[in-house]
C-alpha positions in Angstrom: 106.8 99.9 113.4 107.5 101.5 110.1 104.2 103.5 108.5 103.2 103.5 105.0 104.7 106.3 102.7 102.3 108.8 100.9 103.0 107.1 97.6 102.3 103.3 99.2 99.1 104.8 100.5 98.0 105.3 97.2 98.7 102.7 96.0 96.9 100.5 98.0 93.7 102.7 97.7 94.2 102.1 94.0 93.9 98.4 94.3 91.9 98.2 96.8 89.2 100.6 94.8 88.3 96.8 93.5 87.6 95.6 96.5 84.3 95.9 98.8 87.0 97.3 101.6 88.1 100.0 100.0 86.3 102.6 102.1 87.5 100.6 105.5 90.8 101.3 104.0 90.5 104.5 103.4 89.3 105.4 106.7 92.3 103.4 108.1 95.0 105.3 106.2 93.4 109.3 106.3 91.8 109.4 109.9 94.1 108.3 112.5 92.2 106.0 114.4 92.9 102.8 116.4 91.9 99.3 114.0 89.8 98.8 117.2 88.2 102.1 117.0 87.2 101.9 113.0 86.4 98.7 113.4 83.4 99.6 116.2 82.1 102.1 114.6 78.6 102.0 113.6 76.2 104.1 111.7 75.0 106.2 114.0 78.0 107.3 115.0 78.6 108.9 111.1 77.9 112.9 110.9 77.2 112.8 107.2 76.2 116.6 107.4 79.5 117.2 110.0 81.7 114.9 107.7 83.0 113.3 110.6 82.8 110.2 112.9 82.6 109.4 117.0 85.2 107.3 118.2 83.5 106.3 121.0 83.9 102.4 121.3 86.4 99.5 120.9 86.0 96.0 119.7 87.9 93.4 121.1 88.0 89.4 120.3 87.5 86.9 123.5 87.0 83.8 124.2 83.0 84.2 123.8 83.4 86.5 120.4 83.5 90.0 119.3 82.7 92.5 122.5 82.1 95.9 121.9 83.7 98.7 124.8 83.2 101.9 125.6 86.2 103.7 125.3 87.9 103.9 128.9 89.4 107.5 129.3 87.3 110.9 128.3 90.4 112.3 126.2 90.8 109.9 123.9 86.6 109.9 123.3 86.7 112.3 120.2 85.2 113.4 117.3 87.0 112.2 114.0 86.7 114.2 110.6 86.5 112.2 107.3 
């Protein structure tokens, strides 16, 4: 696997500024969570006042649709700041 560079990072916020995404993308490339993490979050678990969000949850596809999970081990339950 081979990350994004600083620059590349930038560059895709740029373009995707255009794009009803962009924040999803941002939160992708500056907070370090799992795409099944972001992708569960909801608004309640947003600290506007804290800046920060609970990764609490996954989603995952099967054969019935989207589930949500609670995330399975304590330590990896965390607080995420934006």
């Amino acid at each position: 696997m081979e990350a994004l560079s600083v620059e590349e990072c930038r560059r895709l916020l740029r373009v995707a500024k255009e794009s009803e995404w962009c924040a999803l993308f941002a939160l992708a490339l500056t907070t370090g969570m799992r795409p099944s993490e972001y992708l569960a979050l909801k608004w309640t678990d947003i600290d506007w006042q804290r800046g920060a969000a609970s990764a609490c949850r996954t989603i995952q596809i099967s054969p019935s649709g989207w589930t949500f999970y609670d995330i399975k081990r304590k330590r990896s339950r965390r607080v995420v700041k934006l």
